[in-house]
C-alpha positions in Angstrom: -3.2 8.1 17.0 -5.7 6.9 14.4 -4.1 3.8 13.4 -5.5 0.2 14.6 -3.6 -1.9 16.7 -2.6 -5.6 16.0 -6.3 -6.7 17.8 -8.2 -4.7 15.7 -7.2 -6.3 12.4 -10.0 -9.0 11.3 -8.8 -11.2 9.1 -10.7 -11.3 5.7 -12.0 -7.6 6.8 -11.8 -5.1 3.3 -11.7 -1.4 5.0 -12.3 1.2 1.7 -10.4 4.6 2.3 -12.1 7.8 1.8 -9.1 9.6 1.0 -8.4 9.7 -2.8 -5.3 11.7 -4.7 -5.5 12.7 -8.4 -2.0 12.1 -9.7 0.0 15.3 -11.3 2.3 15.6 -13.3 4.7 17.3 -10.7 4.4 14.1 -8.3 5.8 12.0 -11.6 8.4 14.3 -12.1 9.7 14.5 -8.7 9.7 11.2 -7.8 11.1 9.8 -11.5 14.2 12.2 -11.2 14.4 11.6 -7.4 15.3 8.2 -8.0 17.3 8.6 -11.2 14.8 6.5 -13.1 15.3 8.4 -17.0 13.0 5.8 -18.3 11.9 8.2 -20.8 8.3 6.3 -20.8 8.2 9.0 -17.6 9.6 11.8 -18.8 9.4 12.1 -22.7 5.6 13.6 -24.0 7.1 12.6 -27.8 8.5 9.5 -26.6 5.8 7.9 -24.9 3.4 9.2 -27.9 4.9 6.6 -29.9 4.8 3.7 -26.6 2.2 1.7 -26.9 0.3 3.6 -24.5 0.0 6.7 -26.4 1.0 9.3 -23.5 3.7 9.0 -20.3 3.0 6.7 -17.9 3.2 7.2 -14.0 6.3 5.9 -12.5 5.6 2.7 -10.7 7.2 3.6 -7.3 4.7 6.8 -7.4 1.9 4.1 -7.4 3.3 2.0 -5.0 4.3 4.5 -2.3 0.4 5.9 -3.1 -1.0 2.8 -2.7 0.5 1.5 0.7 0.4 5.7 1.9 -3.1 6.4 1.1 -4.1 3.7 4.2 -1.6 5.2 6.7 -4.3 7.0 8.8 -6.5 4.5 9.2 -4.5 1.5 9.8 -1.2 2.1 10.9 -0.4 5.8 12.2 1.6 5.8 15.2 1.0 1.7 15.7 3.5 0.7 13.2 6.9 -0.5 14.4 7.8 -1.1 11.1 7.5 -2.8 7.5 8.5 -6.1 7.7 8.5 -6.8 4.1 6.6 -6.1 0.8 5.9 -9.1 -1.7 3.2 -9.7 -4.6 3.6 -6.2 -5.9 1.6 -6.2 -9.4 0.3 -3.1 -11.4 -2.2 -5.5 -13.8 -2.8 -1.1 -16.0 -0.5 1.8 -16.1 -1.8 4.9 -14.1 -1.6 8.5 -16.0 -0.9 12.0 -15.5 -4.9 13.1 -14.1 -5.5 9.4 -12.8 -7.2 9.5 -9.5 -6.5 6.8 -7.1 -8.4 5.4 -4.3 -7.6 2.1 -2.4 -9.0 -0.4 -0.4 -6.9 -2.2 2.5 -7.8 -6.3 3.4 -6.3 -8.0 6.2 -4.5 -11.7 4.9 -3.5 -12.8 8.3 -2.3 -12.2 11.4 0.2 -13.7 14.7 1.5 -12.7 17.9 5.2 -12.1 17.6 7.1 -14.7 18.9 10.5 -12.7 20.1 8.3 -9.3 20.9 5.1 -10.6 22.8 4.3 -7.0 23.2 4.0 -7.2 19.2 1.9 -8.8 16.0 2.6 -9.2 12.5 0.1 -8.5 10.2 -0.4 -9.7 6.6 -2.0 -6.9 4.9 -2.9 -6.6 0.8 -3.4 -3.0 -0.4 -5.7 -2.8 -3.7 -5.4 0.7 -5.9 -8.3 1.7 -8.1 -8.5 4.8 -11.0 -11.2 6.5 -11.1 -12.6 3.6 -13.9 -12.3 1.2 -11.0 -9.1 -0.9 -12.9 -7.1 -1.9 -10.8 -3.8 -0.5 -11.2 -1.5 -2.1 -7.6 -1.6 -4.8 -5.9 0.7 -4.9 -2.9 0.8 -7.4 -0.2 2.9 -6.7 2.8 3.5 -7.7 6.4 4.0 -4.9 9.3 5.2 -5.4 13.1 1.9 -3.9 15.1 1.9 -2.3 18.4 -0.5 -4.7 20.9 -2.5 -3.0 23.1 -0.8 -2.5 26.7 -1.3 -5.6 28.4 -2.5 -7.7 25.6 0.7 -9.6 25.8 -0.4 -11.2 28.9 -3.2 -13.1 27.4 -2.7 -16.0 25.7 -1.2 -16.1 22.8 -3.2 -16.5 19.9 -2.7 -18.9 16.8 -1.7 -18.2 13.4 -4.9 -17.8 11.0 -4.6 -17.2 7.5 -7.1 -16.5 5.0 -6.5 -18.3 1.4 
């Protein structure tokens, strides 16, 4: 798998994904009547020509689920136990229909798991970018990461935390 294990975060380390998405109209679509969201900011051309933005805006969970799925590959495919939690979510501009997104990853901090010493928890803070370079998501979140087999033997190392 192509993901990193807990060892190979660096804290304070800013890895820029290659991979970049150009947001359609269909992805708003789907994902704004998936969830029942009617805002009609999403859905409504006539509407949201009168908003205040001029044109529909890209449903927010779109962004989010782009943002923290964009980095997948390269940090956590197939070393993932799980999402622990997701906090600090901000979108500072709206993204719209043609936006292309790409995103950065940095890692916050990190710890050995205390009940699973097989295990780390990783503070992670995903950055998404149009194709102006505003930045339209801020999420941070904290995953359970595989160790590497046997890494659990060593000694356990101490909480560090960047600012």
């Amino acid at each position: 798998m192509a993901g990193m294990y807990y060892e190979d975060f660096t804290i304070g380390e800013v890895l820029r994904h290659e991979v970049t998405r150009t947001v359609t109209e269909a992805d708003n679509l789907l994902i704004t009547t998936l969830t029942m969201n009617v805002q009609p900011l999403h859905l409504d051309a006539e509407f949201s020509a009168q908003s205040m933005y001029g044109r529909q805006i890209v449903n927010s969970i779109f962004t989010l689920g782009l943002v923290t799925g964009i980095p997948v590959q390269e940090t956590t495919l197939g070393t993932t136990l799980g999402n622990l939690g997701f906090r600090d979510i901000e979108f500072p501009k709206p993204v719209f229909i043609g936006d292309t997104i790409r995103v950065e990853t940095e890692a916050l901090d990190k710890r050995v798991s205390k009940s699973r010493p097989e295990t780390g928890i990783v503070g992670i803070e995903h950055r998404g970018y149009n194709q102006k370079n505003e930045l339209v998501c801020v999420v941070r979140r904290t995953a359970l990461m595989k160790r590497r087999a046997g890494a659990e033997a060593e000694a356990a190392e101490p909480a560090v935390a960047v600012g």
